[in-house]
PASEBA-1860 file (N, C-alpha, C; in nm, 3 decimals):
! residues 69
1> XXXXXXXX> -3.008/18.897/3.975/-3.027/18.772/3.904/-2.969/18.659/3.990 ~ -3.042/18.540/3.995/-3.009/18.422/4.079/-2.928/18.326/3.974 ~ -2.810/18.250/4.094/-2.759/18.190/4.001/-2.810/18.055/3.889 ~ -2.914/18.037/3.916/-3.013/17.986/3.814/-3.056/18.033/3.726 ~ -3.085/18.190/3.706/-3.141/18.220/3.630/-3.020/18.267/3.519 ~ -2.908/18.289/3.576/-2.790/18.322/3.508/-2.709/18.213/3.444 ~ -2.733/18.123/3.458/-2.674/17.971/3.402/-2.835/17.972/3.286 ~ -2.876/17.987/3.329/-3.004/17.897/3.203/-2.986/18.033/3.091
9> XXXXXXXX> -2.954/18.191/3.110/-2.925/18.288/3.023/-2.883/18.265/2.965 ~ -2.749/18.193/3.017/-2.651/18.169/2.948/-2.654/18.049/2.865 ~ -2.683/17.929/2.883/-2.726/17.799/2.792/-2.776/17.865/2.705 ~ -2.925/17.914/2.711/-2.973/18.010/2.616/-2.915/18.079/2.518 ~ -2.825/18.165/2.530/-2.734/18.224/2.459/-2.642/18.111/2.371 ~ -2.597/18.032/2.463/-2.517/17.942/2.390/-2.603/17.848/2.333 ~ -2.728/17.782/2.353/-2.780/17.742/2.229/-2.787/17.857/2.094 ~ -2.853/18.038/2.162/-2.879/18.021/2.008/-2.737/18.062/1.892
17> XXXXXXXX> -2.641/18.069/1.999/-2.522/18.067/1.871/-2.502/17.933/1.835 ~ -2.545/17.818/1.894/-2.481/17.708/1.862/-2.540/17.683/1.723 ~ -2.699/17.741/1.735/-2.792/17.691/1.623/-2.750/17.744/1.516 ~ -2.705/17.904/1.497/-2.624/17.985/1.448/-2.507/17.923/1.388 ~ -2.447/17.894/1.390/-2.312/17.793/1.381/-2.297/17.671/1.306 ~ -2.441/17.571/1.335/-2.443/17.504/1.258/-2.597/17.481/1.114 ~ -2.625/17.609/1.132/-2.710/17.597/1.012/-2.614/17.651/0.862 ~ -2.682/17.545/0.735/-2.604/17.552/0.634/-2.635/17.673/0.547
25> XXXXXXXX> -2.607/17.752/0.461/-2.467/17.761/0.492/-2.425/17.883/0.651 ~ -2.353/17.890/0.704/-2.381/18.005/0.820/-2.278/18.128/0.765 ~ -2.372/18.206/0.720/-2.383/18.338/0.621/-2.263/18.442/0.736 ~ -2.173/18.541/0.673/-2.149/18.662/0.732/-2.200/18.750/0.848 ~ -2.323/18.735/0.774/-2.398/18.828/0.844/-2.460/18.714/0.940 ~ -2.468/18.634/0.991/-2.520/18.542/1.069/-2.435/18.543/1.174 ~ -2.334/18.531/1.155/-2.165/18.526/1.264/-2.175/18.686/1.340 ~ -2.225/18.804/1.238/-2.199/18.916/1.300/-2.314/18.939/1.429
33> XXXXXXXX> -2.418/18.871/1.352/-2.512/18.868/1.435/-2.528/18.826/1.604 ~ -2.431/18.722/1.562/-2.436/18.641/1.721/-2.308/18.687/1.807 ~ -2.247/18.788/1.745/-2.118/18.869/1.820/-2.126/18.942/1.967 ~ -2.227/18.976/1.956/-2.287/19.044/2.071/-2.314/18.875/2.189 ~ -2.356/18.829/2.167/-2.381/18.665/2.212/-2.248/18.601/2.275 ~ -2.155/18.589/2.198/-2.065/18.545/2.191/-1.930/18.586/2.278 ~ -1.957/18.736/2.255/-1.894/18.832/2.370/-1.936/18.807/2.510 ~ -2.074/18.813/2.581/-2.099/18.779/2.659/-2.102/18.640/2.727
41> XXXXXXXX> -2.119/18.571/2.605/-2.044/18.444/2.657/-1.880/18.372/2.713 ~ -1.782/18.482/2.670/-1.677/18.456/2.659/-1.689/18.565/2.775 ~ -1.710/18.658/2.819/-1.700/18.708/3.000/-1.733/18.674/3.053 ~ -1.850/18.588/3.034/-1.897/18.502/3.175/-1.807/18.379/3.157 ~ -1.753/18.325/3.095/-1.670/18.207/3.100/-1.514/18.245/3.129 ~ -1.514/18.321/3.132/-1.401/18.404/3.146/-1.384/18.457/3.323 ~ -1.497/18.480/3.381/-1.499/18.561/3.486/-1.492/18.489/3.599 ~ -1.464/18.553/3.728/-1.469/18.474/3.858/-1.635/18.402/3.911
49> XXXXXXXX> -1.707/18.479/3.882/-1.857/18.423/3.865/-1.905/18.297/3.803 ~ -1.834/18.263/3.684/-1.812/18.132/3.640/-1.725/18.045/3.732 ~ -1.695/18.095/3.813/-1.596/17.945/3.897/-1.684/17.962/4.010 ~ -1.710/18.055/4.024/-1.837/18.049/4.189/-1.942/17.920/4.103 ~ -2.013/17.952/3.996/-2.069/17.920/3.940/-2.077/17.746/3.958 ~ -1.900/17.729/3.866/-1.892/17.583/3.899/-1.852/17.518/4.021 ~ -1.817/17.653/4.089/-1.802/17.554/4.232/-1.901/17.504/4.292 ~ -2.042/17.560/4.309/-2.176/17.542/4.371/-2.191/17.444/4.247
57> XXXXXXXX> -2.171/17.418/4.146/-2.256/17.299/4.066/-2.159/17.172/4.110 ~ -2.026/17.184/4.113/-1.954/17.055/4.176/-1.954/17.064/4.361 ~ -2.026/17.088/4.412/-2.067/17.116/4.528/-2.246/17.054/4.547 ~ -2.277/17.058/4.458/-2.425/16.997/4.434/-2.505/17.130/4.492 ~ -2.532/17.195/4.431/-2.632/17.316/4.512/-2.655/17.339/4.340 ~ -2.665/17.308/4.247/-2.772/17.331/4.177/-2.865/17.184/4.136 ~ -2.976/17.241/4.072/-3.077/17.119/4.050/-3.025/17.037/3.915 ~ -3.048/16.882/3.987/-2.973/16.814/3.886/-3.031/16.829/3.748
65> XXXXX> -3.120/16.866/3.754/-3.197/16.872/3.575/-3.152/17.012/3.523 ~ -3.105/17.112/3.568/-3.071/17.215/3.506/-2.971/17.219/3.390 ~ -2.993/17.231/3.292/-2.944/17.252/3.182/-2.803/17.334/3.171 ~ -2.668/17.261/3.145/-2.548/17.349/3.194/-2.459/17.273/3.106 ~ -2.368/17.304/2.984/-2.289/17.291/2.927/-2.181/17.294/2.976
END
């Protein structure tokens, strides 16, 4: 996986818990749902791959329109 394609996974992911999160009311079973999501979000933000990550984006080597929280 390129590091493009692994940043936009990940937005991805973190949109759809975000959507998750804020729809009314956000049910039990909605939270359990996005656990699996959420986990993987918190190792990649967590990991040395995330700082490679942001180093090449504060380095300018990704495309400025790419979508990155």
């Amino acid at each position: 996986m390129t590091r493009i394609e692994r940043i936009r996974q990940m937005e991805a992911l973190l949109d759809d818990c975000l959507a998750v999160l804020e729809a009314e009311p956000c049910s039990e079973e909605a939270m359990a749902g996005i656990a699996p999501a959420v986990a993987r979000l918190e190792a990649y933000y967590t990991s040395p791959q995330w700082r490679r990550d942001l180093a090449a984006d504060a380095a300018g080597r990704l495309p400025k329109d790419l979508k990155r929280g």
